[in-house]
C-alpha positions as CSV (number, residue, x, y, z in Angstrom):
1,X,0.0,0.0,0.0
2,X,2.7,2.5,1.1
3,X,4.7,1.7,-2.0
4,X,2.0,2.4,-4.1
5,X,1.1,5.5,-2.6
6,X,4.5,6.5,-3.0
7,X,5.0,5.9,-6.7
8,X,1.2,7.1,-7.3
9,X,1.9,10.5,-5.7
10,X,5.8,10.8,-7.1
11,X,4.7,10.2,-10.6
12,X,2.0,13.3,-9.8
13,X,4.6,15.9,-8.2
14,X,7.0,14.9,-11.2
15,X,4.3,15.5,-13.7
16,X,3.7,19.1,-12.2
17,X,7.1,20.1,-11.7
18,X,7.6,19.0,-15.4
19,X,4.7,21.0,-16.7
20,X,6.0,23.8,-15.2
21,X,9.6,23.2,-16.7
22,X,7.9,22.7,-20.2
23,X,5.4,25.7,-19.9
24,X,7.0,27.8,-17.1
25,X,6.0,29.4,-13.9
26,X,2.5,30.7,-12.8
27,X,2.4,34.0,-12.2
28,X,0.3,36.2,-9.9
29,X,-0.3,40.3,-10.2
30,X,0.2,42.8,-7.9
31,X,2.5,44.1,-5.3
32,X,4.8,41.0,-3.1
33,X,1.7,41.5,-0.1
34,X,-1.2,41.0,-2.9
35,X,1.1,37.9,-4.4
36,X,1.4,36.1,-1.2
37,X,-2.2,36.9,-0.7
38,X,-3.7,35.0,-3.9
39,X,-1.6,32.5,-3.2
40,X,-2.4,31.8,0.3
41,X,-6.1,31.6,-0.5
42,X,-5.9,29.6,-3.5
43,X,-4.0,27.0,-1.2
44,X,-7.0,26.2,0.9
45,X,-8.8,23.1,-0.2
46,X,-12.6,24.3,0.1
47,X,-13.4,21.0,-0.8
48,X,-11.6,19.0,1.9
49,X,-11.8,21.9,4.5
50,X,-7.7,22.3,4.7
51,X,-4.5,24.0,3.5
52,X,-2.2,22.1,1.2
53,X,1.6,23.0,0.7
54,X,1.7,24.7,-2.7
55,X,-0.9,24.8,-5.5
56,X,0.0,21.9,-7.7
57,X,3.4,19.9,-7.2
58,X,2.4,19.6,-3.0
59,X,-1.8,19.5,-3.5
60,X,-1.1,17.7,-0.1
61,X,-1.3,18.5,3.9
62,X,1.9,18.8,5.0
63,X,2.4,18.5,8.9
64,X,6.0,20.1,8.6
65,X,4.9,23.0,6.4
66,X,1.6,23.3,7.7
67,X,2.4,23.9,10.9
68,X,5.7,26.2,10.2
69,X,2.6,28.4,8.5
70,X,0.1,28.2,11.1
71,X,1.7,30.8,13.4
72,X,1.6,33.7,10.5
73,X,-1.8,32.3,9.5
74,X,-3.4,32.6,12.6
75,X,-2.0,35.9,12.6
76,X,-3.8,37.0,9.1
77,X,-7.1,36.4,10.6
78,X,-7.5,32.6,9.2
79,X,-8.4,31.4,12.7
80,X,-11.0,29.3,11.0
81,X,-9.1,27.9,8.3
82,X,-6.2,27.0,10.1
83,X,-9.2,25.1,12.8
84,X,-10.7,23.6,9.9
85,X,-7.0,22.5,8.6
86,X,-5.9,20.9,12.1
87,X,-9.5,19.2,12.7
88,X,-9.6,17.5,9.3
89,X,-6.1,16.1,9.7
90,X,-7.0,14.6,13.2
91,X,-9.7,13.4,12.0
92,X,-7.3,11.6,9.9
93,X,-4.8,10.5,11.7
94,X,-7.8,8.8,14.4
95,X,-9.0,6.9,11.6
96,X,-5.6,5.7,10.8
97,X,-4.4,5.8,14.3
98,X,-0.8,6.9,14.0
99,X,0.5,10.7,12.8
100,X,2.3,10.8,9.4
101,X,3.9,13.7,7.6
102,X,1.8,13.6,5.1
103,X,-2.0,13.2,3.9
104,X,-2.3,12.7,0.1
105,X,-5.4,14.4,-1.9
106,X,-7.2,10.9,-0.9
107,X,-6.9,10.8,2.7
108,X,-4.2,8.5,2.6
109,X,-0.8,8.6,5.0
110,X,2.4,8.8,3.5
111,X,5.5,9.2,4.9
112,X,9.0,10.8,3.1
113,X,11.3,9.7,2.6
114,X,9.6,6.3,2.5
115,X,9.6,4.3,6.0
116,X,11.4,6.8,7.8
117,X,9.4,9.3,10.8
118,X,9.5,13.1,10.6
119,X,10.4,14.4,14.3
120,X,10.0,17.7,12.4
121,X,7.1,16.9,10.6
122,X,5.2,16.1,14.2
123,X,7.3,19.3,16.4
124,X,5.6,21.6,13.4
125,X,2.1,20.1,13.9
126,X,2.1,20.5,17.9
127,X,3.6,23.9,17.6
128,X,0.9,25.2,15.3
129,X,-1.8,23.4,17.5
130,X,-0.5,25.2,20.4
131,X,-0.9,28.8,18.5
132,X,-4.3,27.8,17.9
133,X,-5.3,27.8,21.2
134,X,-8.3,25.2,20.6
135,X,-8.8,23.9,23.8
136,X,-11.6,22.1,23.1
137,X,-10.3,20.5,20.1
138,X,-7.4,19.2,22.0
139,X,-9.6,18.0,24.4
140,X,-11.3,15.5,21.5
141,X,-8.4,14.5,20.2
142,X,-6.1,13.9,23.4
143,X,-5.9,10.2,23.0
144,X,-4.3,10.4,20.1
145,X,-2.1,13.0,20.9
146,X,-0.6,11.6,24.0
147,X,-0.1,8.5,22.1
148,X,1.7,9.9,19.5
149,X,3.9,12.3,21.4
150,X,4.8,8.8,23.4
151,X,5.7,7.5,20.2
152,X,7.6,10.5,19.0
153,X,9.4,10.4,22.6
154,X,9.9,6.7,22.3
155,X,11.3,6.8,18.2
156,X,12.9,9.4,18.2
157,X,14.7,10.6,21.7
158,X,17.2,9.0,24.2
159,X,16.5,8.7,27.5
160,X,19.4,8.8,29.2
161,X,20.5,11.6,27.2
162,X,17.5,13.3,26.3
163,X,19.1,14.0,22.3
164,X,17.7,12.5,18.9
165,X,19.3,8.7,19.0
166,X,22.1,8.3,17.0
167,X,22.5,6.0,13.8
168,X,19.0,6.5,12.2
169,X,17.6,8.0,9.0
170,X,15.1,10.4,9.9
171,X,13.1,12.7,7.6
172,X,13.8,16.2,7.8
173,X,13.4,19.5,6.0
174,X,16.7,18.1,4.4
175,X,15.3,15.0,3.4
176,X,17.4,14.1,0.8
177,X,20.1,13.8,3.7
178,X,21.1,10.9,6.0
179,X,22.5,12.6,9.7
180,X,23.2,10.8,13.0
181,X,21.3,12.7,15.8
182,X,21.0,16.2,13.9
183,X,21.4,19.5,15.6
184,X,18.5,20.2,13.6
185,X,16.5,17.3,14.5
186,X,17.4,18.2,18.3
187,X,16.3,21.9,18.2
188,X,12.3,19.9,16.9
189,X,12.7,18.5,20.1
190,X,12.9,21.7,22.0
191,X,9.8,22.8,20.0
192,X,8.0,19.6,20.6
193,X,8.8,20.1,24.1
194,X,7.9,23.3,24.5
195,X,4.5,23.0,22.6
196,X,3.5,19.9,24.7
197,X,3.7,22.1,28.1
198,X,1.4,24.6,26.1
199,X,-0.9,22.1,25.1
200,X,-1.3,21.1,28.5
201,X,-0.1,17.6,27.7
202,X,1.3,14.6,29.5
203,X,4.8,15.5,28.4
204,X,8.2,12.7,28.2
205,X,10.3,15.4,27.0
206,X,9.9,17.5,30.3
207,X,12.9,17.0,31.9
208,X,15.6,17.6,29.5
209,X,17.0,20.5,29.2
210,X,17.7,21.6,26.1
211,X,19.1,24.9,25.9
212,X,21.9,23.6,28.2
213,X,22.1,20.0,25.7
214,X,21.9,21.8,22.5
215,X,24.8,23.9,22.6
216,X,26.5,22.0,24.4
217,X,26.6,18.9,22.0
218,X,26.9,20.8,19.0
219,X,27.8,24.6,19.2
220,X,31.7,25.2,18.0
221,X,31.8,29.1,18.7
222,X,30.8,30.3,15.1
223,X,28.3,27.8,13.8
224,X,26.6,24.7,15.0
225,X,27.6,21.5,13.6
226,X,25.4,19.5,11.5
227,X,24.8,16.4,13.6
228,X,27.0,14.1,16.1
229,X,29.6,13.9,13.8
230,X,30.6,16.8,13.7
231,X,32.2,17.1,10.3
232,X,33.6,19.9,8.6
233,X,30.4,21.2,7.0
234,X,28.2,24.3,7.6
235,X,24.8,23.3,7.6
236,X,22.2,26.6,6.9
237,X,19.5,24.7,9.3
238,X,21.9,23.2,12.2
239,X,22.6,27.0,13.2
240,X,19.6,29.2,12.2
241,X,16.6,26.9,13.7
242,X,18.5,27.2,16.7
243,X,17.9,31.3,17.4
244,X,14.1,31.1,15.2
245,X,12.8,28.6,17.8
246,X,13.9,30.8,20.9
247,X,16.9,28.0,22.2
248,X,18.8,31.4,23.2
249,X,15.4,33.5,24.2
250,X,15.4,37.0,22.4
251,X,17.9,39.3,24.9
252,X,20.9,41.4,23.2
253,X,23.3,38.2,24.4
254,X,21.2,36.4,21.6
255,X,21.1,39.1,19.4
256,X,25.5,39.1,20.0
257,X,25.8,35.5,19.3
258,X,22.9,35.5,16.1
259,X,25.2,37.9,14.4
260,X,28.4,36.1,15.2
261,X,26.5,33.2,13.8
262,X,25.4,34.9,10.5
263,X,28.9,36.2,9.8
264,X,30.0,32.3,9.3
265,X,27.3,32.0,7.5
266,X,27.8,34.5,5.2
267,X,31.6,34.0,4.4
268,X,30.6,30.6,3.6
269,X,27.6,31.9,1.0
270,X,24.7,30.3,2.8
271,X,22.8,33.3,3.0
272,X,23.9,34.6,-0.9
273,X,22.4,35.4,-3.1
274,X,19.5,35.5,-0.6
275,X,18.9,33.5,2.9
276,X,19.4,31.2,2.4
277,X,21.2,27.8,1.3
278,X,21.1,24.5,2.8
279,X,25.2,24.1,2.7
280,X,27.6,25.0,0.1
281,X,28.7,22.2,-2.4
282,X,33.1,23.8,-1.3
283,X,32.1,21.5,1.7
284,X,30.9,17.5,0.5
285,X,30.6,15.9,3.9
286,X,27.1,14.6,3.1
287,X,25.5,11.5,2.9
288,X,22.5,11.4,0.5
289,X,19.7,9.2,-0.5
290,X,19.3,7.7,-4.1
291,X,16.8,10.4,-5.2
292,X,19.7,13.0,-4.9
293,X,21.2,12.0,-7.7
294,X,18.2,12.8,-10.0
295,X,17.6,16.0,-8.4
296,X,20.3,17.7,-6.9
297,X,18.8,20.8,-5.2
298,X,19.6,20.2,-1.7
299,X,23.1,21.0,-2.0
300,X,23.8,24.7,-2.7
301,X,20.3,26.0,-3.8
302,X,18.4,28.6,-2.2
303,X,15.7,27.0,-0.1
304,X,12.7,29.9,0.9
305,X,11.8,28.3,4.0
306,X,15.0,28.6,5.5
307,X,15.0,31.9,4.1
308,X,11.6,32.7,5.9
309,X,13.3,31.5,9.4
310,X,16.4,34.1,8.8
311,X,13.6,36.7,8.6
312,X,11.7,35.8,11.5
313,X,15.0,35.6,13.5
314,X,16.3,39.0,12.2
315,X,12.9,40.1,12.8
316,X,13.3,39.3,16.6
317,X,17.1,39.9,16.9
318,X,18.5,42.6,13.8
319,X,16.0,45.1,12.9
320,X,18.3,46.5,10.8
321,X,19.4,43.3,8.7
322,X,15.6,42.5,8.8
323,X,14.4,45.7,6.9
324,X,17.5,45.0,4.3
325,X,16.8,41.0,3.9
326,X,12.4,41.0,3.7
327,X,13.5,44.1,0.9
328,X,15.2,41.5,-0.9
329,X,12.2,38.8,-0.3
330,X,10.0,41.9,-1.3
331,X,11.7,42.0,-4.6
332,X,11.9,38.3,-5.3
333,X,8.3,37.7,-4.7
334,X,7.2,40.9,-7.2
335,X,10.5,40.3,-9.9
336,X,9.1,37.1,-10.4
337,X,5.4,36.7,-9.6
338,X,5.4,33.8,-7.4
339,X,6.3,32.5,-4.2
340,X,9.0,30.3,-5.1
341,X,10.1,27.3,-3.5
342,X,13.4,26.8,-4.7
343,X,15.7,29.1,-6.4
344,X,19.1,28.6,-8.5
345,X,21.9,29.4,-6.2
346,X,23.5,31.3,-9.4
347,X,20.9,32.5,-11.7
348,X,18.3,33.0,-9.2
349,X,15.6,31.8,-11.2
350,X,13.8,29.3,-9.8
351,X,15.4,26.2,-9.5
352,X,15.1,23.2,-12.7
353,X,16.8,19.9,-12.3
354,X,16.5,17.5,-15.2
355,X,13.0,16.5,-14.8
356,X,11.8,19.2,-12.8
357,X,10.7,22.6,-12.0
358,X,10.7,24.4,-8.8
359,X,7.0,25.0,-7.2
360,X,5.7,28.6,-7.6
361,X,3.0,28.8,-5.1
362,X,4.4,27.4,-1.6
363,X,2.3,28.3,1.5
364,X,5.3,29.3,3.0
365,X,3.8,33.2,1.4
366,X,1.5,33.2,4.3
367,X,4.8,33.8,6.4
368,X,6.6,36.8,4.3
369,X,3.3,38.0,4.0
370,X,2.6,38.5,7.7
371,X,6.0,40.5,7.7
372,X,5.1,42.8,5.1
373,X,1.5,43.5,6.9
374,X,2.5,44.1,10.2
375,X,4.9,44.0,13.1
376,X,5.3,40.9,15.0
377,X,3.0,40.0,17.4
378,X,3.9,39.3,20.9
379,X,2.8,35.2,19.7
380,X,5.1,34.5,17.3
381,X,8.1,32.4,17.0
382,X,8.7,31.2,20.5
383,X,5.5,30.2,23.0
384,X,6.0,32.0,26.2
């Protein structure tokens, strides 16, 4: 069944991203805000009662990108869109009894890559519950929560360390890439943690202290290392996810060690020509799944989701650098007429491998749109 799922639904994103590479990008009118906009409507399923992840390639809910949009959503006004989004996919995931990162156009589960678990994928969906502040839907659907976050605890986590066990292929946002215990993987279970406690949860993960473990295990003055390893590689979402989820709380010490962060960064070109890359291909300490080799975009390309979480962190931390890099974004967005989800690291177009096209219309808008509309709320990012 999964197998089939898999090929059924790879065979559809391929076919999209093709069309696009044959016909070329969709694209929207107006100024970046009315862009994002149009896009962010057009990506709720009226028919299903839930957002996808982009218009075409990902017609699918997405628990990782769902709930890294929920936040900004929630902040738009879509209160009952995002209610409708999170009680449809419970719904879901009761019938089936187990959480997946992702629920195909037929209400079937599907996990990427296949037969691994998303730690990410689940730390997104409880962090966007937790915004939503549905008490009563949380209430119905606490079974299945506490199971799951068991199981999340129980796959995923250590006990007698309290860090992401080492030696096993986990999807990620990077999930073309095979990493032992990730730094990235580590700072989901910070959010996990911290969105259980909001929940008002019975939560595993309470007594680790993560702040403390994090840095600790990974930190090496100027960047954090990619996983356990700790190979020579700069990894774009090992030591920005760090500072977006709030590790280092939102003081000038933070602020001081962001931008001692970012200048790494940016003498190694991760956030050129915009925030911002993955890694850099100078540095080929990575271990990849088969499916790289068709599609080699997780390597030096420009990745707008990380992108987004330089911006919210600037946004919290560099007001300055903030204004400068959501200019940029501003630009993008208008210069080409989209919201892209991948651009070319050199041309900055959006990104082509050989049999496919970057997506146009990611949900990931609703997040540089909230930017452009109005100042932070009090809300965002980290849960207080």
């Amino acid at each position: 069944m999964s197998h089939r799922i898999f090929l059924a639904e790879g065979a559809r994103i391929v076919g999209a991203g093709l069309k696009r590479k044959l016909f070329g990008a969709k694209r929207y009118r107006g100024s970046a805000k009315d862009i994002c906009e149009q896009i962010c409507l057009g990506c709720f399923d009226e028919k299903r009662r839930c957002y996808q992840t982009s218009l075409t390639s990902y017609a699918q809910f997405w628990a990782r990108d769902f709930g890294r949009c929920a936040p900004a959503l929630l902040d738009l006004g879509f209160e009952r869109q995002v209610g409708e989004t999170y009680a449809y996919a419970l719904c879901v995931y009761e019938r089936f009894g187990r959480f997946a990162l992702v629920i195909t156009p037929r209400g079937e589960l599907l996990e990427f890559p296949l037969g691994t678990y998303s730690p990410d994928g689940f730390a997104f969906f409880l962090m966007g519950l937790a915004h939503l502040a549905d008490g009563a839907l949380v209430k119905k659907y606490r079974g299945l929560l506490e199971r799951e976050i068991t199981r999340f605890y129980e796959t995923v986590v250590d006990p007698r360390s309290g860090l992401v066990r080492s030696g096993i292929h986990f999807s990620e946002a990077q999930d073309y890439v095979v990493r032992s215990s990730s730094c990235y993987s580590n700072v989901m279970c910070f959010v996990a943690q911290r969105s259980i406690d909001a929940l008002g949860l019975s939560n595993p993960l309470a007594g680790f202290d993560y702040p403390e473990l994090i840095p600790e295990r990974y930190f090496e003055g100027r960047h954090f290392c990619d996983d356990e390893r700790r190979r020579d590689y700069i990894s774009g979402d090992a030591s920005i996810l760090p500072f977006w989820s709030g590790l280092f709380g939102w003081d000038d010490q933070a602020a001081r060690l962001f931008a001692r962060v970012l200048r790494k960064l940016d003498a190694d070109g991760i956030n050129a020509p915009l925030p911002a890359r993955y890694g850099n291909t100078a540095r080929k300490n990575r271990d990849m799944i088969f499916i790289e080799r068709f599609n080699r975009w997780q390597r030096d390309a420009v990745w707008t989701c990380l992108g987004i979480h330089v911006l919210e962190t600037l946004e919290r931390l560099d007001r300055a650098r903030f204004c400068l890099e959501l200019k940029k974004y501003e630009q993008l967005v208008e210069e080409k007429g989209c919201f892209p989800e991948v651009l070319d690291g050199e041309t900055e177009e959006l990104y082509e491998g050989p049999f496919y096209m970057a997506e146009d219309s990611m949900l990931w808008a609703a997040n540089l749109w909230r930017m452009l509309e109005r100042p932070i709320p009090k809300s965002s990012l980290a849960l207080s």
